[in-house]
LOFI-429850 format. One record per atom (N, C-alpha, C, CB): residue in one letter; x, y, z. Coordinates in steps of 0.1 Angstrom, whole numbers, padded with zeros to 4 digits, always signed. Each point is the difference from the previous one (the first is absolute). Glycine has a CB too. Layout:
# LOFI-429850
AXYZ/...
# end
This chain:
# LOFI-429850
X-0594+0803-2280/X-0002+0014+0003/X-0004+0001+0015/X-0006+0006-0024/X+0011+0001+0034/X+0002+0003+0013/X-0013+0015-0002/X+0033-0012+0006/X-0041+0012+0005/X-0013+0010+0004/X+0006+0006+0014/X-0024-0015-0010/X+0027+0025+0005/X-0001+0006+0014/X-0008+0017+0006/X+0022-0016-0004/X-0032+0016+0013/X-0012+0007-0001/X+0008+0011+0011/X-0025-0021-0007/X+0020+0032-0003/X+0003+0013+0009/X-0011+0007+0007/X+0017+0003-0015/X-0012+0000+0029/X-0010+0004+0008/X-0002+0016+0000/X+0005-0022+0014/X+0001+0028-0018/X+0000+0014+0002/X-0011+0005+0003/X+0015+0002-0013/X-0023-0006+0004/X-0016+0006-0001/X-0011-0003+0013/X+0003-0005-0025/X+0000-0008+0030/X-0005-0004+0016/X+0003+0010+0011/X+0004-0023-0005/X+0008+0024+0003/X+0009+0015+0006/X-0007+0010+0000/X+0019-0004-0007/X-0018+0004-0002/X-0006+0019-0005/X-0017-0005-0001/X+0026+0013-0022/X-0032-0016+0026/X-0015+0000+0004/X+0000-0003+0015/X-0009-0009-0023/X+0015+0005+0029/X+0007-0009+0013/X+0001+0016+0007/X+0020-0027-0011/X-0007+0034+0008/X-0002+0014+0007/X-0008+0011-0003/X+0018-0006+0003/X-0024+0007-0020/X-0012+0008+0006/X-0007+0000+0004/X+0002+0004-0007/X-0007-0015+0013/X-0007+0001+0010/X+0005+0000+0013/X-0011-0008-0013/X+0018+0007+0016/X+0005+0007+0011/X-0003-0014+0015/X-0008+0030-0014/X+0007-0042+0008/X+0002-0012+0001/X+0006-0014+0002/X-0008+0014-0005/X+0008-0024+0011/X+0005-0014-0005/X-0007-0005-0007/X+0009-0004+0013/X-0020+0010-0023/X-0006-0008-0009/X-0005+0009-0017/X-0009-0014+0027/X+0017+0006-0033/X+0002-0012-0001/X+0019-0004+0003/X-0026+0000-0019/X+0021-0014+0029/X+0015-0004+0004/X+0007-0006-0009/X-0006-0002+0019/X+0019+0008-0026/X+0015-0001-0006/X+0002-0017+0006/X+0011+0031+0002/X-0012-0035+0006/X+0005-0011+0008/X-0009-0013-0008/X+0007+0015+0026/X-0023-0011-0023/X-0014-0010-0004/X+0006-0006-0016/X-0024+0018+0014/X+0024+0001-0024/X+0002-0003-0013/X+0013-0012-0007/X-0012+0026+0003/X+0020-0019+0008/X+0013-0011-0002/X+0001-0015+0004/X+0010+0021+0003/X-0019-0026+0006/X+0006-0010+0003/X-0015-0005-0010/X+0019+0002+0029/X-0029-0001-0031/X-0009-0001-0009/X+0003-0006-0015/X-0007+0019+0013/X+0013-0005-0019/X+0012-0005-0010/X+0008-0011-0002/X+0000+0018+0004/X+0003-0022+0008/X+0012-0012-0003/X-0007-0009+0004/X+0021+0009+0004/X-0032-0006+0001/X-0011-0016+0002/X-0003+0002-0017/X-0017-0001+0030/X+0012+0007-0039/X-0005-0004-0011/X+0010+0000-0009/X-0021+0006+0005/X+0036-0006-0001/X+0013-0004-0011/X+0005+0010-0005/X-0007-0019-0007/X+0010+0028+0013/X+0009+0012-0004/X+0017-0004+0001/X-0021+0017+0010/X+0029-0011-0020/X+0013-0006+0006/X+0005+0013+0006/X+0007-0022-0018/X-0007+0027+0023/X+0001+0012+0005/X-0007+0016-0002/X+0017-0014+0001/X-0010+0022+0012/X-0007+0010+0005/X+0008+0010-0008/X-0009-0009+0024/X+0000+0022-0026/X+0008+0011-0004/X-0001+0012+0009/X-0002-0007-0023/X+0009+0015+0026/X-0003+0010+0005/X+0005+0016-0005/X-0002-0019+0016/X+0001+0032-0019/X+0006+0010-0004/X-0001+0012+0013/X-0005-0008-0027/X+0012+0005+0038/X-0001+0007+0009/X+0008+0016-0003/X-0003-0025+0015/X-0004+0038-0009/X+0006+0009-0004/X+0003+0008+0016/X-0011-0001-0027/X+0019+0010+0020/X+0003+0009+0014/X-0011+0010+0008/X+0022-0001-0010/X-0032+0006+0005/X-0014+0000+0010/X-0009-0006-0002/X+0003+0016+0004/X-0001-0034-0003/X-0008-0007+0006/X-0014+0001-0008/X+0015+0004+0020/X-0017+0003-0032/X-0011+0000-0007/X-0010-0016+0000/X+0016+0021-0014/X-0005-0023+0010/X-0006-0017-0004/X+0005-0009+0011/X+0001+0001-0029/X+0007-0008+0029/X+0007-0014+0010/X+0008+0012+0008/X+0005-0028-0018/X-0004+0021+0033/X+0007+0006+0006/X+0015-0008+0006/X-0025+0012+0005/X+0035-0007+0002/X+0011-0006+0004/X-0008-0017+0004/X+0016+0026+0010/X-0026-0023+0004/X-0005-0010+0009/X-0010-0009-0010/X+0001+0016+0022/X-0005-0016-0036/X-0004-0009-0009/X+0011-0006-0008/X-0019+0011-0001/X+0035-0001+0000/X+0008-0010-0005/X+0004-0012+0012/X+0009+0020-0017/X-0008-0016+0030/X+0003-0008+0011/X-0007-0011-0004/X+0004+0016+0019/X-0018-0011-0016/X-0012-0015+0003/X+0003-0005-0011/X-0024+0007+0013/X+0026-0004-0031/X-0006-0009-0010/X+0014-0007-0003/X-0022+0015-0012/X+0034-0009+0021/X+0016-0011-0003/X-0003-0010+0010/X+0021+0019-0005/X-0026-0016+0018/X-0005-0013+0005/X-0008-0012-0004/X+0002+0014+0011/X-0014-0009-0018/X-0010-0009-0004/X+0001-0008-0014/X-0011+0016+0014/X+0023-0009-0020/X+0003-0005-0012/X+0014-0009-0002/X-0013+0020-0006/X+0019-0019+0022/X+0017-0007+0004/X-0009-0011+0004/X+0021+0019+0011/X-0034-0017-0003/X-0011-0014+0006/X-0002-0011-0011/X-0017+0017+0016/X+0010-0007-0024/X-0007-0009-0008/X+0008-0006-0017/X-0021+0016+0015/X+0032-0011-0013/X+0013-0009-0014/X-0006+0010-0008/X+0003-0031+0000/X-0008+0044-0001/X-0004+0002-0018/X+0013+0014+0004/X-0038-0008-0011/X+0040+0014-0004/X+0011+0013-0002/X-0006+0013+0009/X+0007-0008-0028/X-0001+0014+0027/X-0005+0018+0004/X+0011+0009-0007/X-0010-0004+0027/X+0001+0013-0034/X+0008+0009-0009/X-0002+0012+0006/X-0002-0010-0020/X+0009+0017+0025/X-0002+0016+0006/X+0005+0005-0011/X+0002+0001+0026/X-0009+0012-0037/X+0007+0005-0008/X-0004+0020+0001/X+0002-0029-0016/X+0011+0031+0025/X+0000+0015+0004/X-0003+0009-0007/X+0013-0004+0010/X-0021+0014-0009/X-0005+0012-0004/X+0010+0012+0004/X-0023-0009+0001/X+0030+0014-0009/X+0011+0011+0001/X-0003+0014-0001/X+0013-0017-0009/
# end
């Protein structure tokens, strides 16, 4: 069975505050230090939770580091 940890919620505490913290980037590469097989993300069109520039950063850090990335769109 394959784990893969969704960040939405880092997001969405991440911009109410009105912040980089807590950083989307920390949590993720965190994650795959303690064996996640991938990342999830549910990015929407205003940006509530994950934004475009967290799908950028977490396709990078997850093309780096060998584990999956699921973006699954909010319509």
């Amino acid at each position: 069975m394959k784990f893969s940890l969704n960040l939405n919620k880092i997001a969405l505490l991440r911009n109410a505050r009105g912040e980089n913290y807590p950083s989307l980037e920390e949590y993720a590469n965190k994650a795959i230090e303690l064996g996640v097989d991938g990342l999830t993300l549910h990015p929407r069109p205003d940006h509530r939770h994950a934004t475009s520039d967290d799908v950028i950063s977490l396709a990078k850090i997850t093309r780096d580091r060998g584990v999956e990335f699921n973006i699954e769109e909010a319509m």
